[in-house]
C-alpha positions in Angstrom: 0.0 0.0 0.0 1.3 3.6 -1.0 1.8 6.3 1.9 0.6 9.8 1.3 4.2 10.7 0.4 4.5 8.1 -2.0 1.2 9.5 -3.4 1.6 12.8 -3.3 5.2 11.6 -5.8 3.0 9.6 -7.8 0.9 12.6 -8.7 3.7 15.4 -9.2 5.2 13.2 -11.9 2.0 12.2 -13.6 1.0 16.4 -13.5 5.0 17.1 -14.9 4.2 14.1 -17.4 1.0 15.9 -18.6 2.7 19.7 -18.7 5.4 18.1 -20.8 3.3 16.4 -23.3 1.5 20.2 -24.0 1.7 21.4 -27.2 0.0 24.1 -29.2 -2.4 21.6 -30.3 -3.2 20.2 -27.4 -5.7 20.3 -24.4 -4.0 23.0 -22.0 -1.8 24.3 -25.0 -4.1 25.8 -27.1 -5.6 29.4 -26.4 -8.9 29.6 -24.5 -11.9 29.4 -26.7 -15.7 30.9 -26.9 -18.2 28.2 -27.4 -22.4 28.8 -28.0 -24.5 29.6 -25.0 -21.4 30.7 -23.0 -19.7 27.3 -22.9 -16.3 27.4 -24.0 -12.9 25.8 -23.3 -10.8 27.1 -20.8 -7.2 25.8 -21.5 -5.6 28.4 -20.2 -7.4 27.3 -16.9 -6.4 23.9 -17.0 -2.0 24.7 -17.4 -2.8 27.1 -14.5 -4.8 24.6 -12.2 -1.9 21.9 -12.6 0.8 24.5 -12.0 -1.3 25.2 -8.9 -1.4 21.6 -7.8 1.9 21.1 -8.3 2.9 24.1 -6.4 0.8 22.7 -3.3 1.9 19.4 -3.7 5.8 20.3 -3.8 5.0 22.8 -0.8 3.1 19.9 1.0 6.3 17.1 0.3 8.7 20.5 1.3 6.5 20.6 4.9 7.1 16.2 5.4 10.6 16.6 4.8 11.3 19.7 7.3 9.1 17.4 9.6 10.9 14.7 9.3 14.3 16.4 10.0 12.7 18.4 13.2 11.8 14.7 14.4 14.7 12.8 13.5 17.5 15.7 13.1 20.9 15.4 12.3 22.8 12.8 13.5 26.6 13.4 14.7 28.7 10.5 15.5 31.9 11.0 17.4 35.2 7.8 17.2 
């Protein structure tokens, strides 16, 4: 079973995957667009949502790790 970190990992990689793989004619890439009825496609929307989620996400892994060395701290060994 994966831990939140391991998780959290998972999904910065799949969100750096998916900002990689945009191009000008793709989902994300492409300029926003008007639709009928005031539906349209908001791509810009969609790169900014996952650079916002990979922003929390890297803050969130930033906050384990400083945890992590507050808890366990550095270790000096004397011979």
């Amino acid at each position: 079973m994966a831990t939140f970190r391991q998780n959290l990992i998972t999904r910065r990689n799949a969100i750096a995957v998916e900002l990689a793989a945009l191009t000008a004619t793709a989902a994300g890439g492409k300029p926003n667009m008007a639709g009928g009825g005031g539906a349209g496609i908001d791509h810009v929307g969609y790169k900014d949502g996952l650079y916002r989620e990979l922003a929390e996400i890297d803050k969130q892994l930033a906050n384990m790790a400083a945890a992590d060395a507050a808890e366990n701290g550095p270790w000096e060994i004397e011979s």
